[in-house]
C-alpha positions in Angstrom: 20.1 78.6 -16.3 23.9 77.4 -17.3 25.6 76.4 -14.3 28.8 75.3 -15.3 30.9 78.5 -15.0 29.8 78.4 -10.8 31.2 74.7 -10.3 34.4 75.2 -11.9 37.4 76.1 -10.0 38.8 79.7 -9.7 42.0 81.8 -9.7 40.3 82.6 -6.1 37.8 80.5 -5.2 40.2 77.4 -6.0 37.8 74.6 -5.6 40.1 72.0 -6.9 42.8 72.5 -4.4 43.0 69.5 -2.2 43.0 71.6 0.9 39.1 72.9 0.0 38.0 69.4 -1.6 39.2 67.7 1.8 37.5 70.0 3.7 34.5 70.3 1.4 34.1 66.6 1.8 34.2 66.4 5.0 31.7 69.0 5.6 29.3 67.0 3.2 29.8 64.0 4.7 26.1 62.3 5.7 24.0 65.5 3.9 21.4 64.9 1.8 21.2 68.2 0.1 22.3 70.8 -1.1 20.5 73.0 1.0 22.1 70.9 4.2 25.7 71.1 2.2 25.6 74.8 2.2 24.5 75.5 5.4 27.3 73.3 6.8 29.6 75.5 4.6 28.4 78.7 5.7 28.7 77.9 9.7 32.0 76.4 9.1 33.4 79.6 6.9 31.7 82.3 9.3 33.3 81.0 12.4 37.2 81.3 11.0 38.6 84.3 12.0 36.5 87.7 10.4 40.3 89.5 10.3 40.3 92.1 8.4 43.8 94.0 9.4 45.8 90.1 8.7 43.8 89.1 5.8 45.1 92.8 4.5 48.3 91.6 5.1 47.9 87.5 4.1 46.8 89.6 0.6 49.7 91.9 -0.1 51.8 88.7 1.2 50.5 87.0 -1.8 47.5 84.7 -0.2 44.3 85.7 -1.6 42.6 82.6 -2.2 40.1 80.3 -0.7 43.0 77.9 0.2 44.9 80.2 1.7 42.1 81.8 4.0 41.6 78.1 5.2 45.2 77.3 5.4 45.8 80.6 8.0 42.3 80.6 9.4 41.6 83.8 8.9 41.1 86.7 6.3 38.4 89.4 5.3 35.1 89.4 3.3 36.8 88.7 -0.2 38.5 85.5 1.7 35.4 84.6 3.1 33.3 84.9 -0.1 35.8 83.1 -2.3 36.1 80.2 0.4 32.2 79.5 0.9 32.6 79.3 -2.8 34.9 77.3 -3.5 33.6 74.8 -1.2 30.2 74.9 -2.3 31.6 74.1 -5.6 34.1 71.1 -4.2 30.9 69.5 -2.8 28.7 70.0 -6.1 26.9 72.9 -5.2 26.8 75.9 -7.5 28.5 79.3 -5.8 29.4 82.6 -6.6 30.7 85.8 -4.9 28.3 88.5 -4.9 29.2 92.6 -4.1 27.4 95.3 -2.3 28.3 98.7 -1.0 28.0 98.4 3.0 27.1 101.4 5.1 29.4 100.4 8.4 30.1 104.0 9.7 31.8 103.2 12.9 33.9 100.4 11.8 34.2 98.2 15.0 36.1 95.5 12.9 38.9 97.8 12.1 42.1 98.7 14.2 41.6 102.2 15.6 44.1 103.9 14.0 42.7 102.0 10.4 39.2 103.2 11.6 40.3 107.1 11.5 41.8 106.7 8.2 38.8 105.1 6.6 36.5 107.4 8.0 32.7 107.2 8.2 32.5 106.3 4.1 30.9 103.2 3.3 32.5 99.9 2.2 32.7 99.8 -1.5 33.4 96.0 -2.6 31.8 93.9 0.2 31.8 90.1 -0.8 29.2 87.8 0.1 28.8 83.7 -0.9 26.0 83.1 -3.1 24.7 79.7 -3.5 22.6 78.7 -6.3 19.5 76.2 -4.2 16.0 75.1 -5.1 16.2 76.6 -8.7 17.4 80.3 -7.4 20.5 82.1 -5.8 20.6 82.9 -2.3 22.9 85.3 -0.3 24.6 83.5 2.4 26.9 86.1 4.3 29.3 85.4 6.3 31.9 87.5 7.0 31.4 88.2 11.0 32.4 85.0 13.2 31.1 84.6 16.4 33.7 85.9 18.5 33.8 89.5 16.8 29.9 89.6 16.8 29.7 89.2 20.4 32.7 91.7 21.1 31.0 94.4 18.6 27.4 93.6 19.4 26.6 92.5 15.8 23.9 89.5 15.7 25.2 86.2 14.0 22.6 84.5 12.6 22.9 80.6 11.2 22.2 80.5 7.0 19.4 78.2 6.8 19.5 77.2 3.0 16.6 79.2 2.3 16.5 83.1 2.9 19.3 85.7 2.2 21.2 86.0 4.7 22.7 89.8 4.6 26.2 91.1 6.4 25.2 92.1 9.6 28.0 94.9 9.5 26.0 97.3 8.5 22.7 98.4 5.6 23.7 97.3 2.5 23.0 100.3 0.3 23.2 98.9 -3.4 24.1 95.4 -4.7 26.7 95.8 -7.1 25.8 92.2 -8.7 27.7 89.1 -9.0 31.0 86.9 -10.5 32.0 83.7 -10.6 35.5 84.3 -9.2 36.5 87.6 -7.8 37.7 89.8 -10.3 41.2 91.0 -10.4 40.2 94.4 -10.6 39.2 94.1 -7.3 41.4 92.2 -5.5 44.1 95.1 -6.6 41.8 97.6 -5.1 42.0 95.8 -1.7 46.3 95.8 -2.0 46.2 99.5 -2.8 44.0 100.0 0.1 45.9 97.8 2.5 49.2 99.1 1.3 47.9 102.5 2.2 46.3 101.6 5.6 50.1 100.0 6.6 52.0 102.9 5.7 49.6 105.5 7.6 49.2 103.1 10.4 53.2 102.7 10.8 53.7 106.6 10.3 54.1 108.6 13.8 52.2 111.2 11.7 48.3 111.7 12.9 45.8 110.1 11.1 44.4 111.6 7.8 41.7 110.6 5.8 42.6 108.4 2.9 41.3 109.8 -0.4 38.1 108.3 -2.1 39.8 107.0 -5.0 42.2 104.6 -2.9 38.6 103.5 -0.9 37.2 103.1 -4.1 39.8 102.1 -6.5 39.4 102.0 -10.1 37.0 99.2 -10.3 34.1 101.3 -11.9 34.4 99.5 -14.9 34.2 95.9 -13.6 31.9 93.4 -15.5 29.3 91.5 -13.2 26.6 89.8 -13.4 23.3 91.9 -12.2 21.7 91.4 -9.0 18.3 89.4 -10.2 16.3 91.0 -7.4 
């Protein structure tokens, strides 16, 4: 398999920004794998802040990159995603940002009034890390830091360089596939979104549903890589 295209640096997962190689060093100081490398990633990525109302507004402010989600310390799945990969590929490890369509009906992670907007409908574009180890790709969520697992109840397991490790937010109901970077298509969908969820949540109007195709977005059409299992 061609690995290049998941070591290079990204519009999003900016791997040769000095901010992730520092840190990506660091955390790969003394491994002797890539297996160890990753995992190191993962616990260090999982326990920044899993934000999703401020990463919203980090991303309609302009910060959407791995960089940025490690200079704040916090941001949402696509932050997440695009900073596990980017360090994975700062330390020499291949990465990726996978998609799946999450079934999360209640929504714990959301502000209240963001929660009644959004509805019961399942997450369309959830990112997850994926780290190419041992000849094969592996999921390596990890979107729910300890802190918001314990207040919600969600389990957060430690990535142990071998198994998929799903989100624990909720059944994931279809994997969309994969990308190197995250696609523009679908970092648009998310400001549409957020710009949406700001203006109902600042309205003195009561909550009402947002409609599918702001949810959704017009991302239909994006090209991925398919899921290989």
């Amino acid at each position: 398999m061609e690995l290049d295209e998941y070591l290079k640096s990204g519009k999003y997962a900016d791997s040769d920004s000095p901010l992730v190689a520092e840190k990506a060093r660091e955390l790969a100081e003394g491994c002797e794998s890539d297996a160890e490398k990753a995992v190191r990633i993962h616990a260090y990525v999982r326990d920044l802040t899993f934000d999703i109302a401020g990463g919203f507004r980090m991303l309609l402010d302009g910060k959407g990159k791995a960089s940025d989600f490690i200079r704040e310390g916090r941001g949402f799945c696509m932050h997440k995603a695009a900073a596990f990969a980017a360090l994975c590929r700062a330390a020499g490890v291949p990465a990726r940002i996978g998609f799946e369509i999450v079934d999360c009906p209640d929504k714990p992670f959301l502000p209240e009034k963001m929660r009644k907007v959004y509805g019961t409908r399942p997450q369309p574009w959830h990112s997850v890390g994926e780290v190419y180890l041992n000849g094969g790709w592996v999921v390596a969520d990890c979107t729910v830091d300890r802190e918001q697992g314990e207040r919600t109840g969600r389990p957060v397991p430690d990535f142990d360089g071998v198994h998929d490790l799903a989100t624990t937010e909720g059944p994931v109901l279809n994997r969309r596939g994969s990308s190197p970077d995250m696609p523009d298509a679908v970092v648009e969908r998310h400001k549409r979104a957020a710009a949406a969820f700001f203006k109902h949540m600042a309205s003195d109007e009561p909550p009402a549903l947002l409609p599918d195709n702001i949810i959704v977005g017009e991302t239909e059409d994006v090209a991925l890589t398919p899921p290989e299992k």
